[in-house]
N, C-alpha and C positions, 0 to 999 in steps of 0.2 A: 411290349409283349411280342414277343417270338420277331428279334434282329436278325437273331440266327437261327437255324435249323439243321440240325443235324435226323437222320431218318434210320430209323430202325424197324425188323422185323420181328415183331413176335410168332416163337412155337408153339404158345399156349394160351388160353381163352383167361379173362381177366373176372373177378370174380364184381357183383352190384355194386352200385355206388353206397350202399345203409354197410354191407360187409366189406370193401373198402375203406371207407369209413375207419370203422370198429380196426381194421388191420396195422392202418397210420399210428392211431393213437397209441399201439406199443413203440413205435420209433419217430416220435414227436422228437422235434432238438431241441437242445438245452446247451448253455454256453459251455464255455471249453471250463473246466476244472483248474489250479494253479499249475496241475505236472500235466496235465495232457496239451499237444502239438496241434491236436485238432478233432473238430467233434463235425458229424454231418447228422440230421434228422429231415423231418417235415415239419413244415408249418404253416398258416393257414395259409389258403389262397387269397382271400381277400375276408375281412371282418375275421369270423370268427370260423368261418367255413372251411373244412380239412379236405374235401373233394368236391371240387364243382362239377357236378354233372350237367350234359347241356347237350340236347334234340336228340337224347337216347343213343346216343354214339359216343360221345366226347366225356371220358372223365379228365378232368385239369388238378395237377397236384404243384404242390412250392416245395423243391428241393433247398434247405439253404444247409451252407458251409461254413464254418467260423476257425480259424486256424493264429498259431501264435505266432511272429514275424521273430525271428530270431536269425540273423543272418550267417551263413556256415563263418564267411571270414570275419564275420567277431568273436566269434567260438573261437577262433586256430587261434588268434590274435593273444587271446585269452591265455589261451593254451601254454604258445610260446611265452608268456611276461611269467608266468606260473612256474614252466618248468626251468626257464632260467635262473630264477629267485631259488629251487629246491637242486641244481644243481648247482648253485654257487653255496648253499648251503653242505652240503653233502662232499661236494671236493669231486663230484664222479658222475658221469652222464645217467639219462633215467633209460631203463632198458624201455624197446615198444611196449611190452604191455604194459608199463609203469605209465609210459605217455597214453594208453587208450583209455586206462582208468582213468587218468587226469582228467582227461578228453569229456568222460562219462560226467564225471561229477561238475564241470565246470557247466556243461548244458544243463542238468538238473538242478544249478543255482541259478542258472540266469532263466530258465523258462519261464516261470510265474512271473519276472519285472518283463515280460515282453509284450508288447503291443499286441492287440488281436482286430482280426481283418474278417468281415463277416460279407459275405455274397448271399443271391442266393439266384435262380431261376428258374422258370416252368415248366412243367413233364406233360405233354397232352397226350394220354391213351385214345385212339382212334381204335374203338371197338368191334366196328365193323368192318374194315380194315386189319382190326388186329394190326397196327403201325402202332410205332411210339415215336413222338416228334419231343424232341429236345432244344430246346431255345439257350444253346452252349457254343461258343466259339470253337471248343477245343472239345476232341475225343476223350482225351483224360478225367475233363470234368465232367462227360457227359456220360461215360465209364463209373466216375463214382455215384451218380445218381442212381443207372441201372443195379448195380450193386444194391444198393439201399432200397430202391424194388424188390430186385432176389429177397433179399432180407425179410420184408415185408409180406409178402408173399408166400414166401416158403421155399419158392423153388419160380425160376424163370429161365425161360432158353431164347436166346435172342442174337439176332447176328444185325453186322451193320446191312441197309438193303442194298441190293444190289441187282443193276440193269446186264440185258443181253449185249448191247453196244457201251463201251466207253464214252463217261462224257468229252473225253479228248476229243474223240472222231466227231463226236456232234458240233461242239464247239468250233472245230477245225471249221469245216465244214458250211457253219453259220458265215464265223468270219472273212473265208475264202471264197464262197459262194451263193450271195446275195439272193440270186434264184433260188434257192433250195432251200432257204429260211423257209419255216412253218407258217402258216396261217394266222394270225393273230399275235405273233412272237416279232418283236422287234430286239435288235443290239443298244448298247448302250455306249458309253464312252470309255471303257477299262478293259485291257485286255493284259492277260500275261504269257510271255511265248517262252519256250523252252527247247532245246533240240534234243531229240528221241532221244540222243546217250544222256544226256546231260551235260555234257563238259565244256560245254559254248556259254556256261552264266545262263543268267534268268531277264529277258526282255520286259517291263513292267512298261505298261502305257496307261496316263489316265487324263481323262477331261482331252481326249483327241479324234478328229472325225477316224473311226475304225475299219472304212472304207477306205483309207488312203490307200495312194501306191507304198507311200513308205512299209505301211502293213503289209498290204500285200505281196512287198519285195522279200519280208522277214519267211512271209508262209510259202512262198515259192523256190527260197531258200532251204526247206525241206523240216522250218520249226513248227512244232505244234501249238494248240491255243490251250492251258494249261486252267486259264480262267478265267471267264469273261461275262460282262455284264448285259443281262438280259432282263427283257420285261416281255409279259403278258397282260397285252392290253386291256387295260380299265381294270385291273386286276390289282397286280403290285408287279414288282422289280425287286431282282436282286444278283449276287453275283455268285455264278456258278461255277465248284471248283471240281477238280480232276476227282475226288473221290466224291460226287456227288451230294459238299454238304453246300447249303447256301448259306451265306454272308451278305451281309446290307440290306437285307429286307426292306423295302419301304413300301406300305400297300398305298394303292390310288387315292389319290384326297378326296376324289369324287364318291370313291366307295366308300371311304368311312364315314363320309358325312350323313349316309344311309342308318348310322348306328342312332339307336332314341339315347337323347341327351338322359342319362341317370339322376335322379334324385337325389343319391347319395353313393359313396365309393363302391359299396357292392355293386346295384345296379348298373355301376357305368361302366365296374370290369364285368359284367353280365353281358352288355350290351357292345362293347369292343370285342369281346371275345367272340361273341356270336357271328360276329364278322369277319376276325383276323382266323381264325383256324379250321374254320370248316373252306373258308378260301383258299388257305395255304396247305391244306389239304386237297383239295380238287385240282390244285394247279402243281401240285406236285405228284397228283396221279397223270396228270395228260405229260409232264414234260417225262416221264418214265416210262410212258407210252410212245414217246417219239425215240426214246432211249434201246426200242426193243422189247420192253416188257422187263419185266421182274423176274430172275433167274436167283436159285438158290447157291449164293454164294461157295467157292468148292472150298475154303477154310473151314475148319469144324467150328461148329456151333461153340458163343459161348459160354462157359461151365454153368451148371448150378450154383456150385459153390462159390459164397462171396469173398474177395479179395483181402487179402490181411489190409489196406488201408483204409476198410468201409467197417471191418468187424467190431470198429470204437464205436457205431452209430447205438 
């Protein structure tokens, strides 16, 4: 539950968890069909439950994704054995669009024999906040969840969050200047350095005292700290990247033990949850507070309208 987090802002109020509810269950998923590439809906969160609501703040929803593995270079592969065999038939090369149509119908015969790959992971609405915390490694996939909200919804405007200072500067800053760490914030062992142009490569350091001179020779060389690993004490850790999403989560052993051991599956995602996201929420509003505060990003908002790869949901 939530590795990753990626942080969003919403421009609009979310409607009860019972209308919620009712909203999901027009874009429940269902597997991919034999000719579709990929299908995205909701599904429970835990038992049989479509929105977990939880301390009147927290709606929790299950994005999953199911997609059919078909790989481009066995299509080409295809392609070529195909139009070989119909140009040695023929005596005479296949003009392109002979080969795009080939191209068309050889994907449309192998789709249904392809393997299908099913993911899925959690969307937590922070109500009062108005945040959407995403538990997605990558923007892309966390782009097509939003989507699939828009969808659900009707309409949502939402941009990634974003701070008044760079987590660069912070980071830097941490790493370089031991004094000037926050109160409660310790480093961890991973850093990644980069130099402002880029064209120096990417320094990766991990499992090393991050105090070294070796490090500090890198940042007084004039490289920035691009990502680096951070913990809030008795809280959780995780690793902070240049656009503000975090990676490796691991909350404190000592706090979850705080969670009441569950009866059964529901209760026990009831009872981790009640611990992992209102945590990872509080500790992602103070490190945005050390960040400058929250500034409305100057990229326009994004659209309404959902994306031609959500519109199959």
């Amino acid at each position: 539950m939530f590795n990753n987090t990626l942080l969003y802002r919403a421009h609009s109020s979310f409607p009860d968890p019972d209308e919620m509810t009712s909203l999901i269950q027009e874009q429940l998923f269902r597997g991919c069909a034999p000719t579709e590439a990929r299908r995205v809906g909701w599904s429970a969160v835990c038992g049989d439950v479509l929105v977990h609501s939880m301390l009147s703040q927290f709606l929790i929803l299950r994005f999953r994704r199911q997609e059919r593995l078909l790989p481009a270079a066995a299509v080409k592969e295809l392609v070529e054995e195909r139009a070989a065999e119909m140009e040695k038939a023929s005596g005479s090369p296949l003009r392109r669009a002979e080969k795009q149509l080939l191209k068309e119908q050889v994907y449309e015969e192998e789709l249904p024999k392809a393997l299908k790959r099913t993911g899925d992971f959690l969307v937590a609405i922070d109500t009062r906040r108005n945040w959407i915390l995403i538990d997605a490694a990558s923007r892309k996939k966390a782009e097509e969840a939003l989507d699939l909200l828009r969808i659900t919804l009707g309409s949502l405007k939402v941009t990634p969050l974003a701070t008044r200072d760079r987590p660069t500067a912070l980071m830097t800053t941490w790493l370089s200047k031991p004094d000037e760490r926050a109160e409660g914030w310790t480093i961890g062992e991973f850093c990644q350095l980069e130099s402002p142009s880029g064209s120096e490569g990417v320094i990766r350091a991990a499992e090393v005292d991050l105090d070294s001179d070796e490090i500090l020779q890198h940042l007084e060389g004039g490289r920035i700290c691009s990502a680096l690993a951070i913990a809030r004490t008795d809280q959780l850790a995780l690793q902070l990247q240049d656009d503000l999403a975090f990676k490796k989560i691991k909350f404190d052993d000592a706090l979850l033990e705080q969670a009441d051991t569950g009866e059964d599956e529901a209760s026990q995602f009831d009872a981790d949850a009640h611990i992992r996201i209102p945590t990872l929420a509080a500790v992602a509003e103070e490190l945005i507070t050390l960040l400058g505060g929250e500034v409305s990003p100057v990229r326009e908002e994004t659209a309404d309208s959902p994306t031609e790869a959500t519109q199959a949901a």
